[in-house]
MARFI-576730 format. One record per residue (C-alpha): residue number from 1; residue in one letter; x, y, z. Coordinates in Angstrom, 2 decimals. Example, Ala and Ser with C-alpha at 12.3 -4.5 7.8 and 13.67 -1.06 7.14 Angstrom:
<rs>
<r resi="1" resn="a" x="12.30" y="-4.50" z="7.80"/>
<r resi="2" resn="s" x="13.67" y="-1.06" z="7.14"/>
</rs>
This chain:
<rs>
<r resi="1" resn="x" x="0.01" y="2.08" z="10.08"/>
<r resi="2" resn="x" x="-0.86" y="-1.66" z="10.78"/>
<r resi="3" resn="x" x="-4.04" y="-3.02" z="8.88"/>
<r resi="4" resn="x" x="-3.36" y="-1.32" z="6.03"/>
<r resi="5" resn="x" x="-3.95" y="-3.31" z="2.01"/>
<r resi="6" resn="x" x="-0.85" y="-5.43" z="1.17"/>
<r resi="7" resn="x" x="0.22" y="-5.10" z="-2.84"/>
<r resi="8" resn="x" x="0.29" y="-7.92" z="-4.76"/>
<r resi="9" resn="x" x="2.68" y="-8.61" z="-7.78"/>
<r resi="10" resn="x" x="2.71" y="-11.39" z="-10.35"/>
<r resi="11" resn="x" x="6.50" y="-13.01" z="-11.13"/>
<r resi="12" resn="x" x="7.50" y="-14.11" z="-14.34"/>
<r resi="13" resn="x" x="10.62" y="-16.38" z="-15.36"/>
<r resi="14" resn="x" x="9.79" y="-18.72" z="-18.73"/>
<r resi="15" resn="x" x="11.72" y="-21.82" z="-17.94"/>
<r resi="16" resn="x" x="10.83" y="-24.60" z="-20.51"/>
<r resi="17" resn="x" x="10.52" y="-27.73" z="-19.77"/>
<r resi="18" resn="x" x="11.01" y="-30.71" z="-21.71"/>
<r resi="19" resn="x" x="7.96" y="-30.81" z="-24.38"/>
<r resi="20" resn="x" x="7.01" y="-27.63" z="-24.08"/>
<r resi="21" resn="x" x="6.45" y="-25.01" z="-27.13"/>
<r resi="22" resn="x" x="8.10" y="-21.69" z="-26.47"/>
<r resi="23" resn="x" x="5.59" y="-19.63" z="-28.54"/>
<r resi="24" resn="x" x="2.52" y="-21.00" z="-26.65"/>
<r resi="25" resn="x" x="4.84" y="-20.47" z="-22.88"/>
<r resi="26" resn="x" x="5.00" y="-16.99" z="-24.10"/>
<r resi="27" resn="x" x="0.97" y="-16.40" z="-25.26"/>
<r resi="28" resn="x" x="0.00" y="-18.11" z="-21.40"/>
<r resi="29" resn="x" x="2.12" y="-15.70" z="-19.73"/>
<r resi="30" resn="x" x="0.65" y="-12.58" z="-21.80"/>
<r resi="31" resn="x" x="-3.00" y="-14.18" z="-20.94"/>
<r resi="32" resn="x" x="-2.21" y="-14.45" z="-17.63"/>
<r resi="33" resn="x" x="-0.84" y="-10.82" z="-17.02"/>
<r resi="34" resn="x" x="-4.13" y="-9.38" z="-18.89"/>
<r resi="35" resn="x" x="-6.12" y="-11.51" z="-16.61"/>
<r resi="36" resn="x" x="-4.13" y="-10.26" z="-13.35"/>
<r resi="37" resn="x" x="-5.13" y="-6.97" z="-14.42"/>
<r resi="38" resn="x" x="-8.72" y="-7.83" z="-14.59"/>
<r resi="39" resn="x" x="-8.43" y="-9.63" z="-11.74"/>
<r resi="40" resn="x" x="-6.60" y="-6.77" z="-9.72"/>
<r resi="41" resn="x" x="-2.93" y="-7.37" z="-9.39"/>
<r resi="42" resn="x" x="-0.83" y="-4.39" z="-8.61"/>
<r resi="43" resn="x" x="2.15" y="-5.53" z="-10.32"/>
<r resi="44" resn="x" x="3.58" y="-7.89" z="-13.26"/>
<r resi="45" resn="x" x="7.68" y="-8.78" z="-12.56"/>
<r resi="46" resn="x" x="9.08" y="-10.60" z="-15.64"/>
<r resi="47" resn="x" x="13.01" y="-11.39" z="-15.29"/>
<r resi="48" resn="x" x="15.88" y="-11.12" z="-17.67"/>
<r resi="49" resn="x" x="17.51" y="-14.82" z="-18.15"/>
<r resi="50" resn="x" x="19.67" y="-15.97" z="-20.80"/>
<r resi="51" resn="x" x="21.07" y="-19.09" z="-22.24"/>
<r resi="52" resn="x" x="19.78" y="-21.95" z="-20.37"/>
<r resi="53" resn="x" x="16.43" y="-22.75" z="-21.75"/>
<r resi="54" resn="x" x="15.20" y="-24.88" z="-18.43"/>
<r resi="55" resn="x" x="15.84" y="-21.85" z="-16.64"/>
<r resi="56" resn="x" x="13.76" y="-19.62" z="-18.60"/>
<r resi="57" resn="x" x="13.78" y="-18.44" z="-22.52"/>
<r resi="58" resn="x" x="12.84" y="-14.95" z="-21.73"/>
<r resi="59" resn="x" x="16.17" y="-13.13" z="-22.32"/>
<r resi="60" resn="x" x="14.37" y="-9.54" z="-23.35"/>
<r resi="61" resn="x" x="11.51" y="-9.14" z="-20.91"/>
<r resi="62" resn="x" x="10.91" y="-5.33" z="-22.20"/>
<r resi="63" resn="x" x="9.79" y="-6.81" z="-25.38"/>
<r resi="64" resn="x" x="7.12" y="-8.85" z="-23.89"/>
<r resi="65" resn="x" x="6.08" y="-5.85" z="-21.51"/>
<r resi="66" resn="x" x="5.24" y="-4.03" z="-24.64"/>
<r resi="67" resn="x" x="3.20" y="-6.69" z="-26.13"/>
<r resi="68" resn="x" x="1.38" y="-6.88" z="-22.49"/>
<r resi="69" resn="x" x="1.04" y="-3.12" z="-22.08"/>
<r resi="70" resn="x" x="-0.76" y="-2.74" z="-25.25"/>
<r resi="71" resn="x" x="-3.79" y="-5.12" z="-23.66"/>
<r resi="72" resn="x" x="-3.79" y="-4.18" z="-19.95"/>
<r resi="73" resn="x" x="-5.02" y="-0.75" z="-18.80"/>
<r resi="74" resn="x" x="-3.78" y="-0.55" z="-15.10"/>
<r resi="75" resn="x" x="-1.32" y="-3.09" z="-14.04"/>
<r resi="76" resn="x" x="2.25" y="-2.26" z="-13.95"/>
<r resi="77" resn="x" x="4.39" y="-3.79" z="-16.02"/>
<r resi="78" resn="x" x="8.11" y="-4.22" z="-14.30"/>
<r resi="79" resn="x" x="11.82" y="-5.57" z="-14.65"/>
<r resi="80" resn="x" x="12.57" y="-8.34" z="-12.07"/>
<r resi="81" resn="x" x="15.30" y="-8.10" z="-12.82"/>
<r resi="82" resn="x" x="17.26" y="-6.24" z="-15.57"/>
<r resi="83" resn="x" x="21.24" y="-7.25" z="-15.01"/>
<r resi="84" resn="x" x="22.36" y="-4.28" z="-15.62"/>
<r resi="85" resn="x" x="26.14" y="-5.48" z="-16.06"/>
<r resi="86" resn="x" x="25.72" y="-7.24" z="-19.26"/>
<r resi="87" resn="x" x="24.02" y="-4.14" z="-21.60"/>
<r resi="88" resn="x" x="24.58" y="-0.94" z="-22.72"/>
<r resi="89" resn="x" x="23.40" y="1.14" z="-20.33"/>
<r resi="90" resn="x" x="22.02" y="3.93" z="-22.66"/>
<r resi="91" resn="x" x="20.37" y="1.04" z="-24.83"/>
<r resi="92" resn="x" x="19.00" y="0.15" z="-21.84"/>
<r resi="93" resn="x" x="17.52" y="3.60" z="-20.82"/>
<r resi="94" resn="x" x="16.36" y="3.87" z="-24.43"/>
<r resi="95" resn="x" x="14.44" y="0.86" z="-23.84"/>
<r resi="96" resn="x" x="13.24" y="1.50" z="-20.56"/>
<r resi="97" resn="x" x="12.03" y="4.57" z="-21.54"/>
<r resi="98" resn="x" x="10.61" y="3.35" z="-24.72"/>
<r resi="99" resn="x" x="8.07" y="1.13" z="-22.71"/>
<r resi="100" resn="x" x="7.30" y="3.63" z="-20.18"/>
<r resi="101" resn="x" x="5.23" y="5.86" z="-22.67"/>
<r resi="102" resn="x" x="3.80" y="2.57" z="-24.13"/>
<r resi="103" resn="x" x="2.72" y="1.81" z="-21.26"/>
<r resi="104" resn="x" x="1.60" y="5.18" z="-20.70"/>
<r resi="105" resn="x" x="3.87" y="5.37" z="-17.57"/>
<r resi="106" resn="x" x="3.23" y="1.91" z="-15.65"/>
<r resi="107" resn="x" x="7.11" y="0.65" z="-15.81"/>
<r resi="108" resn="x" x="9.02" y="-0.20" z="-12.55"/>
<r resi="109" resn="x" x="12.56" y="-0.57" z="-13.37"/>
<r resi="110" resn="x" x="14.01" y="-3.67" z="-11.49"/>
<r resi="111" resn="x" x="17.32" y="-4.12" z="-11.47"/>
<r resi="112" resn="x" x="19.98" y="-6.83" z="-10.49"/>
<r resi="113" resn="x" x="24.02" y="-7.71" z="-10.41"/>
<r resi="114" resn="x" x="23.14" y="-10.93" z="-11.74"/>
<r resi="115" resn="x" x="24.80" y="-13.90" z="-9.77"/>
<r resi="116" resn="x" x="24.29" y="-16.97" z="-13.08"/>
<r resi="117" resn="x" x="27.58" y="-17.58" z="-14.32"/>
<r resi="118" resn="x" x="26.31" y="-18.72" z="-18.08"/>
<r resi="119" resn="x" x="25.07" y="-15.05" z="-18.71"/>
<r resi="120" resn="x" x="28.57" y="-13.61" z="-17.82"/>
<r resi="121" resn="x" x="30.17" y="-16.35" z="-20.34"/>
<r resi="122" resn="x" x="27.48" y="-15.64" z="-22.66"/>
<r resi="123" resn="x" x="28.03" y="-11.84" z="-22.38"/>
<r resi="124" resn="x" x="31.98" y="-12.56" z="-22.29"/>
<r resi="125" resn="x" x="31.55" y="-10.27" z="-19.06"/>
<r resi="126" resn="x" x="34.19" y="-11.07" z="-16.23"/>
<r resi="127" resn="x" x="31.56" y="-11.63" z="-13.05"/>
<r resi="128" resn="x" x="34.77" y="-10.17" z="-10.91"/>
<r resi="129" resn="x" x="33.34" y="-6.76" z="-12.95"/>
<r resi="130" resn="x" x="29.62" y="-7.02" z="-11.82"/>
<r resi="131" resn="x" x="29.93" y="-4.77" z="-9.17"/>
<r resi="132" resn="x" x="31.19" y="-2.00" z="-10.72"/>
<r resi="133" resn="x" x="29.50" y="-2.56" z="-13.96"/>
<r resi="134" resn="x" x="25.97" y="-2.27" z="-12.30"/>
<r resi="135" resn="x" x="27.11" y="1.06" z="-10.29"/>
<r resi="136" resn="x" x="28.15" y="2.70" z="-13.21"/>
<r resi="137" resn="x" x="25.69" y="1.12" z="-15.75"/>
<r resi="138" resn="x" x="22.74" y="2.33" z="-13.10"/>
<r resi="139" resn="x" x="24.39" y="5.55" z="-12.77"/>
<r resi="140" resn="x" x="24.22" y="6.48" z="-16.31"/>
<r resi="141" resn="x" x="20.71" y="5.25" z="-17.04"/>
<r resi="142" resn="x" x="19.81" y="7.81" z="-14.21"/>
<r resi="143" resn="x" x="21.37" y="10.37" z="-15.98"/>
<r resi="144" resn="x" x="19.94" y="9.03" z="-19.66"/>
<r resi="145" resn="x" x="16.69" y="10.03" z="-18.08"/>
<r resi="146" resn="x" x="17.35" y="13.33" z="-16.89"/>
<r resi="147" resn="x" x="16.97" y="16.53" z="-19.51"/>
<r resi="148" resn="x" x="20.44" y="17.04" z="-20.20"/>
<r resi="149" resn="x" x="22.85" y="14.99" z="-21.71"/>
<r resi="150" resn="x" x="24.99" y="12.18" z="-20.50"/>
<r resi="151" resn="x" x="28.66" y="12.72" z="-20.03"/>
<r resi="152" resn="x" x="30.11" y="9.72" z="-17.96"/>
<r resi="153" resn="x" x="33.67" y="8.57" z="-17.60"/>
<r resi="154" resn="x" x="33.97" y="5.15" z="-15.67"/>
<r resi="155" resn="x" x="36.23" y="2.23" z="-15.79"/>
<r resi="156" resn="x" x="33.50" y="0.01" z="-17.92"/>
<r resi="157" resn="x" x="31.35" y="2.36" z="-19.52"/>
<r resi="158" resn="x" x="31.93" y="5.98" z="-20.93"/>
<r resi="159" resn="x" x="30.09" y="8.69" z="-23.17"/>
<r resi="160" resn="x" x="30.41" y="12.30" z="-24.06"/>
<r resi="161" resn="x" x="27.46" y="14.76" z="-24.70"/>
<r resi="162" resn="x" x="24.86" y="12.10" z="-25.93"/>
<r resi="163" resn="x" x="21.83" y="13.31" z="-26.07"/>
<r resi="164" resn="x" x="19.42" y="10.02" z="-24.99"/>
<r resi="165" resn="x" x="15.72" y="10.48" z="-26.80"/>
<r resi="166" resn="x" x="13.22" y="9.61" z="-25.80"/>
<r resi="167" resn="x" x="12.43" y="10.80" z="-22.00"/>
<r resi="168" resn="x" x="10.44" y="8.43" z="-20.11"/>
<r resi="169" resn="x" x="6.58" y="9.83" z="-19.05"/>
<r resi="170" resn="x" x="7.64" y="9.02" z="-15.12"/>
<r resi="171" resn="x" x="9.86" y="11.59" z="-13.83"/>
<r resi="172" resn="x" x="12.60" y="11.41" z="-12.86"/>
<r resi="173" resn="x" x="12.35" y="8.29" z="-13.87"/>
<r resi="174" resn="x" x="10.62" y="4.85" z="-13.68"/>
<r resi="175" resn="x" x="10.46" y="3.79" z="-9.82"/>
<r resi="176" resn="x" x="13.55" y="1.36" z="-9.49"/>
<r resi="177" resn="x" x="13.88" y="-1.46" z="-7.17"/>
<r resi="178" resn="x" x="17.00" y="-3.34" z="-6.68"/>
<r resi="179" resn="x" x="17.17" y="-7.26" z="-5.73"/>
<r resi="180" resn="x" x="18.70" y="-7.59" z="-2.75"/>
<r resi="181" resn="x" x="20.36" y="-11.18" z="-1.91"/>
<r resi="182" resn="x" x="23.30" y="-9.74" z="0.14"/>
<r resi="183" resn="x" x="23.65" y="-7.53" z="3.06"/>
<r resi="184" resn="x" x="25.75" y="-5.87" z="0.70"/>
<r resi="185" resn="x" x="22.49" y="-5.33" z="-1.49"/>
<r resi="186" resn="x" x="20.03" y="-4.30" z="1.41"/>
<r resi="187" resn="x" x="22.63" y="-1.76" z="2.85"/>
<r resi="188" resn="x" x="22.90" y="0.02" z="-0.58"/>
<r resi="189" resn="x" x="19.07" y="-0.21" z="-0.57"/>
<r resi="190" resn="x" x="19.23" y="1.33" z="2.30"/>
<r resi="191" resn="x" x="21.23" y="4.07" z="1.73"/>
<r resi="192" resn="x" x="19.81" y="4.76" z="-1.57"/>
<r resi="193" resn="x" x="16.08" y="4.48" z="-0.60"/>
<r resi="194" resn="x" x="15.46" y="2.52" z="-2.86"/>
<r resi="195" resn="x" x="12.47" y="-0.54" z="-2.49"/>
<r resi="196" resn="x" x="13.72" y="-4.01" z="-2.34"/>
<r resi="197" resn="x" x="12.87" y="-7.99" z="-3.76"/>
<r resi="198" resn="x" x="14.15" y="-10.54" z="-1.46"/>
<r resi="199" resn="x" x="12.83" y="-14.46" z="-1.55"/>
<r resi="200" resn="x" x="13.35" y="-17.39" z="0.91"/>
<r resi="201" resn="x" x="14.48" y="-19.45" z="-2.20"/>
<r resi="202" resn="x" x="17.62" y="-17.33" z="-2.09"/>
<r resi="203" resn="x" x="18.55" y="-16.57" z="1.51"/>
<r resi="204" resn="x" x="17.63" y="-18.71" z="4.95"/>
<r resi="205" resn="x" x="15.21" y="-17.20" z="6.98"/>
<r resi="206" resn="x" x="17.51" y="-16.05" z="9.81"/>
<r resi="207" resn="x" x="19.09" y="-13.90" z="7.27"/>
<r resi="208" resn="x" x="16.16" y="-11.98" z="5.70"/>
<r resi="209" resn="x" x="15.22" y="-11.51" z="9.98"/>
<r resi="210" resn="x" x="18.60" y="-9.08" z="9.76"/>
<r resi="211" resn="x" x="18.37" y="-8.03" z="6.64"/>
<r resi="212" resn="x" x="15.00" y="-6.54" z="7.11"/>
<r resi="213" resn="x" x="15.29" y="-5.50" z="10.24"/>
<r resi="214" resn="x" x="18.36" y="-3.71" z="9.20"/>
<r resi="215" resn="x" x="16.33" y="-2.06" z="5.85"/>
<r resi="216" resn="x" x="13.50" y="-0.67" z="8.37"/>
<r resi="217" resn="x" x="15.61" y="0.64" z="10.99"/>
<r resi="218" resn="x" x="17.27" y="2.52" z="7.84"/>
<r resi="219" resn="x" x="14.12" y="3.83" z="6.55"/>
<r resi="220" resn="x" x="11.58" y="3.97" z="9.41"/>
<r resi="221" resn="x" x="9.26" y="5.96" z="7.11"/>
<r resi="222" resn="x" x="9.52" y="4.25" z="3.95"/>
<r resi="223" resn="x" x="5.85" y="2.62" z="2.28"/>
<r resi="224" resn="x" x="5.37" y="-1.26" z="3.47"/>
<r resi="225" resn="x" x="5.02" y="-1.71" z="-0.46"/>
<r resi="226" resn="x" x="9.12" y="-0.75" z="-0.83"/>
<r resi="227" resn="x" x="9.69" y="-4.07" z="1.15"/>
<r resi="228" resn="x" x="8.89" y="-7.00" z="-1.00"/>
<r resi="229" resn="x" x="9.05" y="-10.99" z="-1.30"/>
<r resi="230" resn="x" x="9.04" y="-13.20" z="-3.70"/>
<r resi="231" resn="x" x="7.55" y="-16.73" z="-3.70"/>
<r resi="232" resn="x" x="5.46" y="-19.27" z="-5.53"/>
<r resi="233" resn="x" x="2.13" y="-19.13" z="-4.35"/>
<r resi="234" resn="x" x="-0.77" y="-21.70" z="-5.97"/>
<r resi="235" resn="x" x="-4.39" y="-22.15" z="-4.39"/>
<r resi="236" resn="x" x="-7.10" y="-24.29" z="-4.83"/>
<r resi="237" resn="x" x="-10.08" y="-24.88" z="-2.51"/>
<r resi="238" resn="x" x="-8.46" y="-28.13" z="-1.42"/>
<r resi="239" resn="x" x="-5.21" y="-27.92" z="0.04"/>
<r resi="240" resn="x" x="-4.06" y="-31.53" z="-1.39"/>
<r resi="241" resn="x" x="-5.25" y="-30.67" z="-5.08"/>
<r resi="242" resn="x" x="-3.57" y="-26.98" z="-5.00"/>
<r resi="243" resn="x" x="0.15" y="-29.31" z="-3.70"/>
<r resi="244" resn="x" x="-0.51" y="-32.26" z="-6.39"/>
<r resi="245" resn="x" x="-0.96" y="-29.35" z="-8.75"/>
<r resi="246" resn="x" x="2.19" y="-27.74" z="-7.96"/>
<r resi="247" resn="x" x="4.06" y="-30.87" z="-7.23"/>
<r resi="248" resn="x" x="6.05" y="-31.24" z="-10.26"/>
<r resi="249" resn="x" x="6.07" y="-28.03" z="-11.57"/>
<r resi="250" resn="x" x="7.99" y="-27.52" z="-8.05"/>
<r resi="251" resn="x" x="10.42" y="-30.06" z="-8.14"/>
<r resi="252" resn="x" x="11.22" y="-29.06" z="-11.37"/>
<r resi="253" resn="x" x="12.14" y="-25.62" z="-10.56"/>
<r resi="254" resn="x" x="14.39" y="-26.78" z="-7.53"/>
<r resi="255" resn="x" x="16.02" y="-29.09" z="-9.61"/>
<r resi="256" resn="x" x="17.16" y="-26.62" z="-12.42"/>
<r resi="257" resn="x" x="18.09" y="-23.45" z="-10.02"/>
<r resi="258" resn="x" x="19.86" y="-26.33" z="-7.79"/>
<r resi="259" resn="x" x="21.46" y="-27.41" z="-11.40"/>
<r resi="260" resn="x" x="22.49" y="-23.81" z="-12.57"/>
<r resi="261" resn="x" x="23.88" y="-22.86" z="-9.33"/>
<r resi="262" resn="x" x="26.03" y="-25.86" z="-9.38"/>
<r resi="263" resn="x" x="27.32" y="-25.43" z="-12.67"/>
<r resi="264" resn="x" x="28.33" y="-21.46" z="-11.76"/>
<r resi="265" resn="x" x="29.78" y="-22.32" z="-8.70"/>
<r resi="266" resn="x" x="32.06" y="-24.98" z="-10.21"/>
<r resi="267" resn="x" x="32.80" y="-22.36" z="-13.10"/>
<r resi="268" resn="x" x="34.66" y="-20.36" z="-10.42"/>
<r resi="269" resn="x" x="36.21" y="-22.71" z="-8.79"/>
<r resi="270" resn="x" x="34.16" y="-24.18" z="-6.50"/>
<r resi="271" resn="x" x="34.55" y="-27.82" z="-5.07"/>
<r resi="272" resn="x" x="31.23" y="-29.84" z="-5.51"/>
<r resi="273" resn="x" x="31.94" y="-31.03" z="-2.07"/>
<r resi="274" resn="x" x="31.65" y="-27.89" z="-0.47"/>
<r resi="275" resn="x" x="28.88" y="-26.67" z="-1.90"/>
<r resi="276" resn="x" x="27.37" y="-22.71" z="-0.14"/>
<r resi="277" resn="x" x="25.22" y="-24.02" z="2.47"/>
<r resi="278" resn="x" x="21.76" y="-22.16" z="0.59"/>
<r resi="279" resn="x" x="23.03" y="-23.93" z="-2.53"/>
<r resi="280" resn="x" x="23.07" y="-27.76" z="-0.83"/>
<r resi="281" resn="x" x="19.85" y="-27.01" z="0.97"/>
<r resi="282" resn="x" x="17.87" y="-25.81" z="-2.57"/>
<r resi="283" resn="x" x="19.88" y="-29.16" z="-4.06"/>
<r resi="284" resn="x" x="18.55" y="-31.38" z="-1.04"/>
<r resi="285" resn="x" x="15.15" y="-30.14" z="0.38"/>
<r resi="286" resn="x" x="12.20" y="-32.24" z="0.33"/>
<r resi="287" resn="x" x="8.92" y="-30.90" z="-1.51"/>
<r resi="288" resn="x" x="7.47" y="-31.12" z="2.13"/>
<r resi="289" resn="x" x="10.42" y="-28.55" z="3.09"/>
<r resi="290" resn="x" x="10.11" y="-26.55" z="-0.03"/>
<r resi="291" resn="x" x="6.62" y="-25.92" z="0.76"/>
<r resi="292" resn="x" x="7.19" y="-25.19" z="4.39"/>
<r resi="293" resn="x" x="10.65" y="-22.95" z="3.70"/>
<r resi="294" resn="x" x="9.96" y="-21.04" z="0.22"/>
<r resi="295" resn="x" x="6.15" y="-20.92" z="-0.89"/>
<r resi="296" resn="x" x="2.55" y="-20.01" z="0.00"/>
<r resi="297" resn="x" x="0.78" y="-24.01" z="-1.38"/>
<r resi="298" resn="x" x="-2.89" y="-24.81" z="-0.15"/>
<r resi="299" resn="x" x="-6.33" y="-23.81" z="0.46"/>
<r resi="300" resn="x" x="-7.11" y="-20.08" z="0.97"/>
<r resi="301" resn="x" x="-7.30" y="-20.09" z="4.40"/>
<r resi="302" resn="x" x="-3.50" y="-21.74" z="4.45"/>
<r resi="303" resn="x" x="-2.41" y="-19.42" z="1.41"/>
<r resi="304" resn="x" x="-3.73" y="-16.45" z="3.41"/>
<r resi="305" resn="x" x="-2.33" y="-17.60" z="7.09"/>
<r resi="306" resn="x" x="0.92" y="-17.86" z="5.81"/>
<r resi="307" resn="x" x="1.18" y="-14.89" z="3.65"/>
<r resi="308" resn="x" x="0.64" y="-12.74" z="6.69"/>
<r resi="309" resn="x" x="2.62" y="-14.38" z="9.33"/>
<r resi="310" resn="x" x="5.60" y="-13.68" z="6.28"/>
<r resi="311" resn="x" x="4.24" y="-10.47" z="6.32"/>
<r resi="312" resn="x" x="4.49" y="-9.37" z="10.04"/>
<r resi="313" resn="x" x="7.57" y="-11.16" z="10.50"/>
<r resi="314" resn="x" x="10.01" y="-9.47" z="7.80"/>
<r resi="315" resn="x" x="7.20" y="-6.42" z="7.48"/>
<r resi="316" resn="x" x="6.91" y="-6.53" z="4.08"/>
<r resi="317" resn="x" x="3.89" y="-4.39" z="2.29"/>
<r resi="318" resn="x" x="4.47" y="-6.27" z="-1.38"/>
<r resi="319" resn="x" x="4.06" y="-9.97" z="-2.21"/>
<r resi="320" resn="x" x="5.32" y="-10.80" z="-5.03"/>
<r resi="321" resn="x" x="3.96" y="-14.40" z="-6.14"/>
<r resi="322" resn="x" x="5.50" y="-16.84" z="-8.72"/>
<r resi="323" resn="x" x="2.15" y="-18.43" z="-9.86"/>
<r resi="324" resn="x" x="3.82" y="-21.24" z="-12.26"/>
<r resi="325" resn="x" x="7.75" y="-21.94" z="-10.15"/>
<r resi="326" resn="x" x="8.82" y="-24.04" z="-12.87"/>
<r resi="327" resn="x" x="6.61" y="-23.64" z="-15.64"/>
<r resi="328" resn="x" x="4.69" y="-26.73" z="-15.32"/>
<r resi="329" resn="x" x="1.12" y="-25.89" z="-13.84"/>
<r resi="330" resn="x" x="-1.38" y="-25.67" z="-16.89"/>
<r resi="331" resn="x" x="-2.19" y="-22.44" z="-17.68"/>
<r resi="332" resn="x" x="-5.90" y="-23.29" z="-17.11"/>
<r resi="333" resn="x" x="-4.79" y="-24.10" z="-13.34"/>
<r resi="334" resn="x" x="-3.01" y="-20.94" z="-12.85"/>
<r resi="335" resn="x" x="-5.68" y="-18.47" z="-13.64"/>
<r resi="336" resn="x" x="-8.28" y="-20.19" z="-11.78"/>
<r resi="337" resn="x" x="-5.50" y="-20.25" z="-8.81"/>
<r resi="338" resn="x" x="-5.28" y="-16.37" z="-9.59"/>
<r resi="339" resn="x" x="-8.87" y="-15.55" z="-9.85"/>
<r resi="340" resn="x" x="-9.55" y="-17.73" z="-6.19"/>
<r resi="341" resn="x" x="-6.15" y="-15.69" z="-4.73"/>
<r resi="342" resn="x" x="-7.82" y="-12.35" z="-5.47"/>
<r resi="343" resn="x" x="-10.98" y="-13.33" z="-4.63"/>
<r resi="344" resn="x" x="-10.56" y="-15.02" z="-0.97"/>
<r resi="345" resn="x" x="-6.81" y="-14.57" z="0.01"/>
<r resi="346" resn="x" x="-5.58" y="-11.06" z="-0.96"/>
<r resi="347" resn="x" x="-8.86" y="-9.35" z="0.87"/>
<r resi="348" resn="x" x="-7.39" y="-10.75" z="4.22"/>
<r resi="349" resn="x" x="-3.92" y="-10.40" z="4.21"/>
<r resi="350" resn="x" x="-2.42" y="-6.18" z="5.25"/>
<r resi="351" resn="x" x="0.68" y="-4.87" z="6.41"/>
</rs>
């Protein structure tokens, strides 16, 4: 039903920049989830990155869940994502798990193929293996959280009789949701019924038009909440002030995600000449075209306008917003940009 309350999530990634204290990256972001839950987000996504400090330092985002869950009350505390191919999959559902009766039952349980070729290294995980790893590692965290115990054979992982303790408070489980940056990804989404993440900073436009259009002609009677997007969103009552505040921060974020794709395309083989078109256009857009192609930048009015012309056009119910793309924006400038978003944006924007 049109008109209906949009959901609102916060997005979480750590990158450090050069100067910056990890410790005191890590106490703004716990502030700033236990203000979005005063404040009245629905939803706090913090993703699983390893190994490349620019791109983020948070390699063990459960961890910092737990510290957040024991001082919010209501917001939910999710994966976005876990990458399921490089863990133990029963570690994994012990952890999940784990945090879900901390939290007292507020995990989501997002979950990603990974696509960074320094994790794989890292992991000493073949990326040709992804695939089948996440299948299999997904399948037997379903099963971890089910009463009985797990008895998988696979080509990666395998177990007999292990009985995984504790049971998660959410049954069957903790609500999963699955990044989708394929069509591959949306039509297992699809299939699955499963809610998605999808971002304009990792597909072109004209592809999330199919791909959601595809997802909603699958599941016609699925919540507008199961659809969601991620971008970085910051607001000011000016429109310049809110872009000089984001400015850098920005740029900064383009440059390193344009700098780590390189670097894992080239570690399979890739010629720097022929770079995948959404790769060369991350590497070479303007801040004018970032703003226009991958973020929500400017007053409220603007923030608001463009939030819900994304929102009719891919019908998405859940916006997921990166308040600090690139780890820049002072942490004193992100709340305020928070408390102002709640206060004269999210009120006007439905699904």
């Amino acid at each position: 039903m049109a008109g209906q309350p949009a959901e609102f999530g916060l997005f979480f990634q750590l990158p450090q920049a050069d100067g910056q204290d990890v410790p005191q990256r890590y106490r703004d972001t716990i502030a700033q989830v236990v203000h979005g839950d005063r404040v009245g987000w629905t939803t706090a996504w913090l993703a699983e990155m390893h190994f490349v400090r620019e791109f983020s330092v948070l390699p063990s985002p459960m961890l910092a869940m737990a510290a957040i869950a024991a001082q919010t009350e209501r917001i939910r505390l999710g994966t976005g994502v876990a990458l399921l191919p490089l863990t133990d999959p029963i570690r994994a559902a012990e952890d999940a798990a784990t945090l879900d009766i901390i939290s007292n039952g507020r995990l989501d349980f997002g979950v990603g193929r990974g696509s960074i070729a320094e994790h794989f290294a890292g992991f000493n995980v073949s990326m040709a293996d992804r695939a089948g790893r996440f299948n299999e590692a997904l399948a037997v965290i379903q099963q971890a959280w089910s009463d009985g115990p797990v008895n998988f054979n696979g080509d990666h992982f395998s177990y007999r009789n292990v009985q995984v303790v504790p049971k998660p408070i959410q049954r069957p489980g903790p609500p999963l949701r699955i990044a989708a940056n394929s069509d591959e990804s949306f039509a297992r989404a699809s299939s699955d019924d499963w809610p998605v993440f999808a971002s304009p900073i990792t597909a072109f436009p004209e592809d999330l038009d199919r791909r959601f259009a595809s997802y909603h002609q699958a599941r016609p009677d699925a919540p507008p909440a199961d659809a969601g997007i991620l971008l970085p969103v910051h607001v000011h009552e000016s429109s310049e002030t809110a872009r000089e505040e984001a400015r850098a921060s920005l740029l900064s974020y383009l440059k390193v995600v344009s700098d780590t794709g390189v670097r894992s395309w080239t570690r399979r083989g890739g010629d720097l000449n022929d770079l995948p078109p959404l790769l060369a256009r991350n590497r070479d857009s303007s801040y004018e075209e970032a703003l226009d192609l991958m973020c929500a930048i400017g007053n409220p009015d603007e923030v608001t306008e463009k939030l819900n012309a994304i929102g009719r056009r891919y019908g998405v119910g859940h916006f997921i917003t990166w308040c600090n793309a690139g780890g820049v924006i002072t942490h004193d400038q992100v709340t305020r940009s928070m408390s102002l978003f709640m206060k004269e944006c999210a009120p006007n924007i439905t699904v």
